[in-house]
N, C-alpha and C positions, 0 to 999 in steps of 0.2 A: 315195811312197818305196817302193822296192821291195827287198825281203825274200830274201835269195838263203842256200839252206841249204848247207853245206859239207859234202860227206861226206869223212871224210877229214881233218878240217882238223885234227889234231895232227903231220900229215905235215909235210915242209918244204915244197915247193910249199904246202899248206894253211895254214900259219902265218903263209907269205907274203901269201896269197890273203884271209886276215881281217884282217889288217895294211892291205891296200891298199884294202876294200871298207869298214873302219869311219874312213878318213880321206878318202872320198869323200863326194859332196854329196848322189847320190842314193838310196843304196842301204844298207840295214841287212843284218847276218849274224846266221843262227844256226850256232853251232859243233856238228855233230855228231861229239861223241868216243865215243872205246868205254869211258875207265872216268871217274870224276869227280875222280878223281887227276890229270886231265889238261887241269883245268877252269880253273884259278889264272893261266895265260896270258891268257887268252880274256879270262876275267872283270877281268883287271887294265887290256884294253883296253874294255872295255864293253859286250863282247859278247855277248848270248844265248849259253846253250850248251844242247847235248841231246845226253842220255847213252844213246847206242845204237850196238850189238855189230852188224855188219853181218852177222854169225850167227845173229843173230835172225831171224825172224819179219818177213813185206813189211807186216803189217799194223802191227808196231811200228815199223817203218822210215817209213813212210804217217803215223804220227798225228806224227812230230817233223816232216814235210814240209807238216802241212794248213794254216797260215798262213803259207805261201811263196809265192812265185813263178816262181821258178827253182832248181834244184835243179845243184849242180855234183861231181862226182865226180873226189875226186883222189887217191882210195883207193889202195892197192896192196898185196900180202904181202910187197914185199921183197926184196932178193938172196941172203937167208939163209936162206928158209923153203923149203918141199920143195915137191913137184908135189900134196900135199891141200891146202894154202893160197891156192897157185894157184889150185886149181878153187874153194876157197873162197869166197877174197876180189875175185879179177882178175873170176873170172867171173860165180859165182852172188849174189856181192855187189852186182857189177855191174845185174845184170838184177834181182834183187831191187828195188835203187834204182829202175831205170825201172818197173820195176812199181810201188812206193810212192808215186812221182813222179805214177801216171796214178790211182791208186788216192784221192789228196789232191788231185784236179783238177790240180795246175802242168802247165803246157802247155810252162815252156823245162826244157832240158835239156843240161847241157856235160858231155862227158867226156873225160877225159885217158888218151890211150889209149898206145899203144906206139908206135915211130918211122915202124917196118913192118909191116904187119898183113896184109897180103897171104898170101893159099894159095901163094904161090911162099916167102914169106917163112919161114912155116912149117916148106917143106918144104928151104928152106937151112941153117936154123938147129941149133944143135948138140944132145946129147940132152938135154941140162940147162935151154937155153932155149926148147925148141920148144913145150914144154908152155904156157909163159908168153904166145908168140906167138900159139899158137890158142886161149887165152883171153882174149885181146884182140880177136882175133879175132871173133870168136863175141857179145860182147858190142858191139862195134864193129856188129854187123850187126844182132842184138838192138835196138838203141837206131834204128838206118835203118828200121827195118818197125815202129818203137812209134808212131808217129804223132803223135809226140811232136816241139815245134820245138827239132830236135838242132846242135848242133858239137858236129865230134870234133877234137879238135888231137892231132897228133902230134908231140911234142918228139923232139930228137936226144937224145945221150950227157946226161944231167945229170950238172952240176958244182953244187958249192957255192960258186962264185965270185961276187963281187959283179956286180948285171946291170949292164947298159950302155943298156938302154934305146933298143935297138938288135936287130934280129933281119932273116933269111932268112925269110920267109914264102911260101910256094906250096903248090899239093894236091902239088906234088914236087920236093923242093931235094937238092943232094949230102948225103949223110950229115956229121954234123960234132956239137960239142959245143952245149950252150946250159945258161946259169947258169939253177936253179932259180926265183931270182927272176924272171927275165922270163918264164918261164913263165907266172906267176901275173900279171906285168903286161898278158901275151897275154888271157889269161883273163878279167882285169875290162873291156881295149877290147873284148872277143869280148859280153862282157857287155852292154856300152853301146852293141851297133852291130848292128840286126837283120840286116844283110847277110849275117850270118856264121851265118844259121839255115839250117839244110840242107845247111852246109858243110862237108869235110871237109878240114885242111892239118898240112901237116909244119911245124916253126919249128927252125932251129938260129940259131945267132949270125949276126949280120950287120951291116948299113951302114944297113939303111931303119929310120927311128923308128916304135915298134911299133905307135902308133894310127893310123899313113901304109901300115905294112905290112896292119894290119887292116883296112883303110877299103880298101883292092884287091884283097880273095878275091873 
């Protein structure tokens, strides 16, 4: 049975993502949240949880990660918060976790990263979200050189629509929308499918069923 720790998981993709992993056959969650207020979800489905501030300290990030496996990252600051939460959370939260991750042995490694993380994409983007993008950026390349067995998924626009169970998958599709849920449905086949170690792909909505779209990066 394998042990896959959520960062992030009071997020909606994350809520999603313990939802799907504690009614699967092979796999247990621990929930890591940032305050214990945020604990009574988790716990009402079964799930381990651990109470850590991704502003902490890699060595306290490291001891909620040392009975894992896999470590998944679905962290984010949000649309509301300024360009220091960014660098906070997108980035140095980011790379803190792969360092915790390498620091507590786990060898996988998933991150959810931005649509477009590209140096063009960066240098498109307007002044409000550029900061966002080369923190994604940054941490997207961070996690390529940790040596660590990585995916990165890049979701399109999230919605909070019900998923379809259904998605575009490629290392590059048209820009377009994708409900938050199948995010997290990409995440658990990304989970269950070594293929998808060293991969890096975009997912918006689509036509191919998503363990059919996973099973062909």
């Amino acid at each position: 049975m394998k042990k896959i720790l959520v960062a992030g998981a009071n997020g909606k993709i994350g809520k999603h993502l313990v939802t799907f992993i504690q009614k699967s056959d092979n796999m247990e969650v621990k929930a890591m949240i940032r305050d214990k207020e945020q604990a009574s979800f988790f716990e009402n489905l079964g799930a381990e949880t651990a109470v850590v501030d991704l502003e902490e300290s890699v060595d306290a990030i490291a001891k909620a990660a040392e009975d894992v496996d896999t470590v998944v990252f679905t962290a984010g600051s949000g649309g509301h918060t300024g360009k220091d939460k960014t660098i906070m959370v997108d980035l140095d939260g980011a790379v803190k976790t792969i360092e915790a991750a390498k620091a507590a042995g786990v060898k996988r490694f998933v991150l959810i990263s931005s649509f477009d993380t590209t140096r063009e994409a960066i240098l498109k983007a307007n002044d409000s979200f550029a900061p966002y993008v080369a923190a994604k950026h940054y941490a997207d390349e961070w996690l390529k050189g940790s040596g660590l067995d990585y995916t990165i998924i890049h979701p399109g626009v999230l919605t909070n629509d019900e998923g379809t169970g259904q998605v575009n998958l490629a290392p590059q599709v048209e820009r377009d929308e994708v409900p938050r849920e199948d995010i997290a449905r990409v995440i658990l086949a990304s989970l269950e499918n070594d293929k998808t170690i060293g991969k890096a792909f975009q997912v918006v909505r689509g036509t191919t069923v998503i363990r059919e779209a996973v099973d062909s990066i």
